[in-house]
N, C-alpha and C positions, 0 to 999 in steps of 0.2 A: 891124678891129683886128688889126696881126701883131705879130711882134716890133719893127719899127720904128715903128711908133705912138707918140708922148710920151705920157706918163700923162697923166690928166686935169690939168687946173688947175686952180687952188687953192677956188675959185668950186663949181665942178662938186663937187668933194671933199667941199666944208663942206657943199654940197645934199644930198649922197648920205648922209655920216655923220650929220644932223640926221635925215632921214626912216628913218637906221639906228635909232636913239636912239627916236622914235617907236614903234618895233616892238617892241625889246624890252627900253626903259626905256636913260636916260643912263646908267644905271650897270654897263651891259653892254658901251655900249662904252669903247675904249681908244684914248688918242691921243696922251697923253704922250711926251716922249724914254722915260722910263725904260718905258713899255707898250710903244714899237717895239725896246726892247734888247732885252726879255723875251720877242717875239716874233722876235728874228732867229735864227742859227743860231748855236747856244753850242760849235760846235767849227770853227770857220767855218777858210777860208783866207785870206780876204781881209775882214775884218767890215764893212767899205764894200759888198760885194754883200750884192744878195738880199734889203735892209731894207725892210718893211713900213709901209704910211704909218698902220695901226693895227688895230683888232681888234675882233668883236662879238662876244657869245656868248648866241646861242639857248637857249633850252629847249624849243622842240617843234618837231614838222614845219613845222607851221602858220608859224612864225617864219620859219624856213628859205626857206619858198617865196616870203613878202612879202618877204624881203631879196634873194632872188636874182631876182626880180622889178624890184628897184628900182637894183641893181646894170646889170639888161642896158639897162632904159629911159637911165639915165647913159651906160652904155659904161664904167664901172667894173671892173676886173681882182679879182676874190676869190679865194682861197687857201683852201681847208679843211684844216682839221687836228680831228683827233678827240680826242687827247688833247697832241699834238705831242713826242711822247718818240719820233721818229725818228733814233734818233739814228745819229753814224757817215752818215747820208744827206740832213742838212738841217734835223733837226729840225721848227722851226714854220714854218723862212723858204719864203719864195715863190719859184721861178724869176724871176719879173718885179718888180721891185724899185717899192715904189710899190702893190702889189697889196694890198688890206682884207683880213685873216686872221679866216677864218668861222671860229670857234672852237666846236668840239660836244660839249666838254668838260663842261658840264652837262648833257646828256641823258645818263640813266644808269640809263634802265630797264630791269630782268630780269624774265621772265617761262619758267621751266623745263617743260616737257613731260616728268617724271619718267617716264612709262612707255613714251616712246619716243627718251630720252637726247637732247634737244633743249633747242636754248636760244632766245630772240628779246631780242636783245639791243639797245642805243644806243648811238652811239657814244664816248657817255662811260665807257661802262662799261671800268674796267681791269681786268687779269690779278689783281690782289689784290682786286679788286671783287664779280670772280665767284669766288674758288677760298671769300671769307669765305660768301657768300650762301648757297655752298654745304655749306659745315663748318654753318654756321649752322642750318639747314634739315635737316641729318644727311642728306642726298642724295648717295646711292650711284654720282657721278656724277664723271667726271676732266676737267679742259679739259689742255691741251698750254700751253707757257709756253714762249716763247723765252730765252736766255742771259739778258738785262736785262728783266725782268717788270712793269716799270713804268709800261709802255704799253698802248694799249688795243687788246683782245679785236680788234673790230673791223677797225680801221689798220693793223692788223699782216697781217690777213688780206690787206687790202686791196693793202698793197705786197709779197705773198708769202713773208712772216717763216715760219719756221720754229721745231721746237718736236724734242723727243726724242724720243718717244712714238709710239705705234703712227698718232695721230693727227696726225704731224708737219708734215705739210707742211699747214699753214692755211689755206690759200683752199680746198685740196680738201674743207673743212667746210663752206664756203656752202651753204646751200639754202636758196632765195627770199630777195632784197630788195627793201628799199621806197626808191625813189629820187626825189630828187628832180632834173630835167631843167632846160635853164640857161635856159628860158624859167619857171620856174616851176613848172611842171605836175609831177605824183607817179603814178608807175608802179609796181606792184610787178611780180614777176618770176615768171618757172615758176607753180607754182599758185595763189601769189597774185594771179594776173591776175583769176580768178573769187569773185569774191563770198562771202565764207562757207567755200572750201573749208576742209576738214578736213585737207590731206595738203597745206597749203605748205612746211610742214618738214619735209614727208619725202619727197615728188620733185623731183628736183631741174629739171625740164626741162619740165613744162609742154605746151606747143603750139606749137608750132610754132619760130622761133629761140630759142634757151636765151642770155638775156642778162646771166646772173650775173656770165660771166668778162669780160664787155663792158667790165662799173665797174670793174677789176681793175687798178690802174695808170694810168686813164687819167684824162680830165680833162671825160668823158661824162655826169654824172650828179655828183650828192652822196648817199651812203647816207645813210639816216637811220634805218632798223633792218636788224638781220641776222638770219637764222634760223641758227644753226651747232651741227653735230653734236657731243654730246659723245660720251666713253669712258665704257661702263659699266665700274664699278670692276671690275676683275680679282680673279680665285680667290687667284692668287701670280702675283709677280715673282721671274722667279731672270735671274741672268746671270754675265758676267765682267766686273773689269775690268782693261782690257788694254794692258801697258807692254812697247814695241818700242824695241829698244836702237838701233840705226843708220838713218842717213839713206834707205839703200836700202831697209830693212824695209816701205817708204811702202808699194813696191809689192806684195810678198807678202800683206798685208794687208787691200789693198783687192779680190787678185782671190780671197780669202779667203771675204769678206764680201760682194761681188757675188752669185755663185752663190747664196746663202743668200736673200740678201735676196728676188733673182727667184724663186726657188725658194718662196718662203714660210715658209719655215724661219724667218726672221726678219722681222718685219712693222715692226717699229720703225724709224725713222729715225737712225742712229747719225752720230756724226759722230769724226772723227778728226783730235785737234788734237793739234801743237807741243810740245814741253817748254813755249817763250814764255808759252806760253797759260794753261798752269796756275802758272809761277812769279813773272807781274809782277802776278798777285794778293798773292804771299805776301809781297813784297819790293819796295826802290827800287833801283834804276840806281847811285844812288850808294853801295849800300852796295858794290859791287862793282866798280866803276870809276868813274874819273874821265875817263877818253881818250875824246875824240868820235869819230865816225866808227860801224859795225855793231861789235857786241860780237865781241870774238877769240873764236876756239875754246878758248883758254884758260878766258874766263872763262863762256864756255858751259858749259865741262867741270866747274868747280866749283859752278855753279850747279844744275845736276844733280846732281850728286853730294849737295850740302845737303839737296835736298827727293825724294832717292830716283826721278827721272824719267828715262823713256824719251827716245828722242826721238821718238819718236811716241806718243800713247795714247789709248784710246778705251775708252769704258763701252758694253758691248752689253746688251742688255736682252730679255727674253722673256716674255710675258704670258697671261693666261688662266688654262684649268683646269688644275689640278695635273698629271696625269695627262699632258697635251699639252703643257705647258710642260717636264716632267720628261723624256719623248723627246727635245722639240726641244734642252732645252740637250746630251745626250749625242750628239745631232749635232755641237752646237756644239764645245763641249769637246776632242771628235777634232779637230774643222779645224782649230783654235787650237794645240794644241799642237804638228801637225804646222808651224807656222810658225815656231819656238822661240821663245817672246815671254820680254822678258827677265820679268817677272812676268805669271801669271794669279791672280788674287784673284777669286774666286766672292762672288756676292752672292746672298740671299735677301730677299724681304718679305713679309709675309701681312695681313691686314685686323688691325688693332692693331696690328701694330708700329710702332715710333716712324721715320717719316722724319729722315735729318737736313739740317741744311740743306746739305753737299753732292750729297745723294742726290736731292736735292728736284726738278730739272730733267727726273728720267726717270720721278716718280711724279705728274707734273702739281704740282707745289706752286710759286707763284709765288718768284721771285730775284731778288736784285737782286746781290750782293758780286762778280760778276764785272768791275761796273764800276773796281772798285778798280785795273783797268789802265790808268785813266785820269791816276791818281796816280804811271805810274811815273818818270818824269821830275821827279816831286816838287814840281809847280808847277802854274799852270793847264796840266790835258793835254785830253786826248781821243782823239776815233777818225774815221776816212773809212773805209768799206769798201766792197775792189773784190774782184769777184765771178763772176769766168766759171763760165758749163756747162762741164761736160767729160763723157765717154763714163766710164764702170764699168768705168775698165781702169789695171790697177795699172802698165803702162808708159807713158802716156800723160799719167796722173799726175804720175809721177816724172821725167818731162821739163819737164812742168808747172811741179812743185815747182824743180827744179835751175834753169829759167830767171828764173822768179820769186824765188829764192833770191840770182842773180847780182844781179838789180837792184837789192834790197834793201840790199847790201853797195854797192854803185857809189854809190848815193844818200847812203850811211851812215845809213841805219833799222834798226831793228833788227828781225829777222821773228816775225811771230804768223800762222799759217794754219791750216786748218782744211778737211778736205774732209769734206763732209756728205753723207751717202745718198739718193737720191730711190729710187723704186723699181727706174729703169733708168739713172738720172744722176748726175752728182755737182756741187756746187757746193763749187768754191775759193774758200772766204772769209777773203779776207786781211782783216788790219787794219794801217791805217795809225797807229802811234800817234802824238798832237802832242804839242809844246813850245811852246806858246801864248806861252811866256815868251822863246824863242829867235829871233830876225827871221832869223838864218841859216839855222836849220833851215827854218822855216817856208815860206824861198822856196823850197826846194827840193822839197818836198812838190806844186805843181802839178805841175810837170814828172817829176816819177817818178811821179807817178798816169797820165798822158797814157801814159810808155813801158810802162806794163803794158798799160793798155788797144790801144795798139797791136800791142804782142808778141802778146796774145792773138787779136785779131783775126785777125791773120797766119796764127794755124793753125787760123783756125775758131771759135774761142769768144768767144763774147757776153755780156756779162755780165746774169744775169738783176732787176738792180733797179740803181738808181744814183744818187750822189751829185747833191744838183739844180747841181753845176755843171759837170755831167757829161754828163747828161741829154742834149742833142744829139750828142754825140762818140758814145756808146754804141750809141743810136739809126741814127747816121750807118754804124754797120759792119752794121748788118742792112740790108743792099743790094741783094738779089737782085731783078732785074729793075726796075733803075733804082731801087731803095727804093722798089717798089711798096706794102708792109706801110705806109710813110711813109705814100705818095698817096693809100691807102684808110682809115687814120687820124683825115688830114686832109679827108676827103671826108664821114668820118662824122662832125667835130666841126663843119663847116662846116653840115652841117644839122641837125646839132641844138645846137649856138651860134650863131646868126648873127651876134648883138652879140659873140664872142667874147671872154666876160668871164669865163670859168669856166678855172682854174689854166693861163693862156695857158703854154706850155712843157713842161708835166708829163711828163713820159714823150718828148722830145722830139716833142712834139706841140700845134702852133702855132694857128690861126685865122685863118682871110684863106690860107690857102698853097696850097688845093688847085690853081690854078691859076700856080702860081709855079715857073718851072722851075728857078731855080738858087736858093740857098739863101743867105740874107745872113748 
């Protein structure tokens, strides 16, 4: 099975979903029109792709491996989603239109290793799932929360979401999973390869190849639990936060907080968004214009000016014992000012004090209000997000932002960015906002997604995660040596799918292709 493969027929379908139904009760699965709306993609480009012919939802492993068993003996095409709140990248929908969306939305056990800040989790389990288990439990422990916290723990690791926190970047939390493999069969990973070990949640690697990053994106396995490190809670949190008045400030900024971060000085993962970013929470579009096309510097300027914003700003954060956090913020503090920022506002927190829900993002507390950017257009909206690496350098950056900036205005979008700290990287996370209600705007939206991903390519950057109707374009510019990353991809889904029924496309990564030289 490739991509040109017709989906099953109708025959085949009703066999597969009756013996689906068998497994884990009729009333798991979903076949309905309104079940395949509710599993397409709710900020779609085009809502004719990407639709699902329906949907099952397991509750144990056990379930898991009889359907994906029953799945490869058809030649049937499955989709997993963990809680499907992907959003901005696809949501629930499938790459291959036609594909049964394995739903693991009900598995949702927690099980905590308090003395060694561990968690082993399901993939039902969301960000408000764990942060309550934990209030609940009075455990002295933090998880990391990305912008929209309504997704699960898991899936987010899984497609490399990001969170604020000293524990930011997600996936580098994994230690040991239990998977299951598109014949059926269940693996666990690192030390849970052996029997009884005692330390599968706490080394990460095991014996021999280390397979965690393997599931990572791809379309190799199904998780069906996770081991992931938490934050033990901190002494104090102190920081800034920090509002840069001009366009150019991007770069001072970022070669600011660079140094730092390598340095260790700062271990958090900071990110540095937009005025956009913080004002199309607060406001609509229309209370400020009516004229299509990018918003004038005009009403940028007064936009700012209403809700007191930089054009750039970012919350940096510092954690730990008192005493060590107390040094490193007086490092901090010097470098900051030396960059003149139009405000630095100092934060403190200590074990009792009250978070609020602005603050909530960089103290692990689950969020959701950031979605209200969806609303800005004041009708059905949403989001796409593209996302290149770039290097930890504030000129490269600022070329970055300025080309990315032109497009945004040619297109008439209006811009939301975001460059986020890895330890040696940054990711430019744009968002694309929709107008679900606009057929003009709409069309224009594929085509200025394509000219970034192009533009970026051109000087290097790849984007690290992607919209699934994106997924081979993205794919397609990691090229080196004939897209050999492709041919090895494709060489390891072919043996371990051979029915290639497990999310055909994911990560532009196909079935049937390893020996296929040009690409259809």
């Amino acid at each position: 099975m490739d991509a040109r493969t017709p989906p099953p027929d109708a025959a085949t379908l009703a066999r597969t979903l009756k013996a689906f139904a068998g497994i884990v009760g009729a009333d798991a699965v979903f076949t309905t029109e309104e079940d395949r709306d509710a599993y397409s993609d709710r900020f779609p480009i085009d809502a004719r792709n990407h639709r699902p012919a329906g949907a099952v939802a397991p509750t144990t492993t056990e379930q898991v491996q009889a359907l994906v068993r029953v799945a490869a003996a058809n030649k049937v095409p499955i989709w997993t989603i963990s809680r499907g709140k992907n959003l901005g990248y696809g949501t629930s929908a499938p790459v291959r239109a036609g594909s049964i969306i394995i739903d693991l939305s009900r598995m949702k056990k927690i099980e905590v290793d308090v003395e060694n800040g561990t968690v082993l989790l399901e993939p039902g389990v969301g960000f408000y799932d764990l942060y309550d288990y934990l209030q609940t439990h009075k455990i002295p422990l933090w998880l990391s929360v990305p912008g929209n916290s309504w997704g699960s723990v898991i899936g987010n690791a899984l497609d490399r979401g990001l969170g604020y926190t000293p524990y930011g970047e997600h996936t580098r939390n994994f230690c040991g999973l239990e998977v299951v493999l598109p014949d059926g069969d269940l693996v666990r990973t690192g030390m849970g390869a052996m029997t009884g070990a005692p330390s599968w949640n706490l080394h990460k690697y095991g014996y021999g190849p280390a397979w965690d990053q393997l599931f990572v994106q791809s379309n190799f396995g199904i998780v069906t639990k996770a081991n992931i490190w938490l934050m033990p809670q901190p002494e104090v949190v102190r920081g800034f936060d920090v509002e840069m008045d001009k366009m150019e400030d991007l770069g001072p900024l970022i070669d600011t907080l660079g140094p730092l971060r390598r340095e260790g000085v700062l271990q958090q993962s900071p990110t540095i968004g937009n005025w956009f970013r913080a004002a199309n929470i607060l406001t609509t579009r229309k209370q400020w214009t009516d004229q299509p096309g990018s918003l004038s510097d005009e009403v940028v300027a007064a936009i700012r000016k209403r809700f007191d914003l930089g054009w750039w700003g970012v919350s940096v954060r510092l954690y730990g014992r008192e005493s060590v956090v107390q040094a490193n913020m007086d490092i901090l503090e010097k470098e900051l000012k030396a960059i003149n920022p139009m405000a630095l506002k100092p934060y403190s927190w200590k074990p009792g004090d009250v978070v609020t829900p602005t603050a909530g993002g960089w103290m692990g507390v689950p969020l959701t209000f950031p979605m209200q950017s969806a609303n800005w257009f004041g009708g059905r909206g949403g989001h796409i997000g593209f996302s290149p690496v770039l290097p930890q350098s504030g000129k490269l950056a600022l070329e970055q932002f300025k080309r990315t900036y032109a497009r945004y205005k040619e297109y008439g979008m209006d811009y939301q960015a975001s460059f986020a700290f890895g330890e040696r990287h940054m990711l430019n996370v744009n968002a694309v906002l929709l107008n679900l209600d606009d057929p003009a705007f709409m069309k224009r939206v594929d085509p200025f997604l394509r000219s970034l991903i192009a533009d970026a390519r051109e000087h290097g950057y790849g984007e690290y995660r992607a919209h699934i109707d994106y997924m081979d374009l993205v794919a397609d510019g990691y090229d080196f040596n004939n897209h050999a990353l492709r041919r090895l991809n494709e060489r390891v889904k072919d043996a371990l799918d051979p029915a290639g029924i497990l999310a055909p496309g994911k990560s532009g990564i196909w079935p049937g292709r390893s020996n296929v030289k040009v690409r259809t």
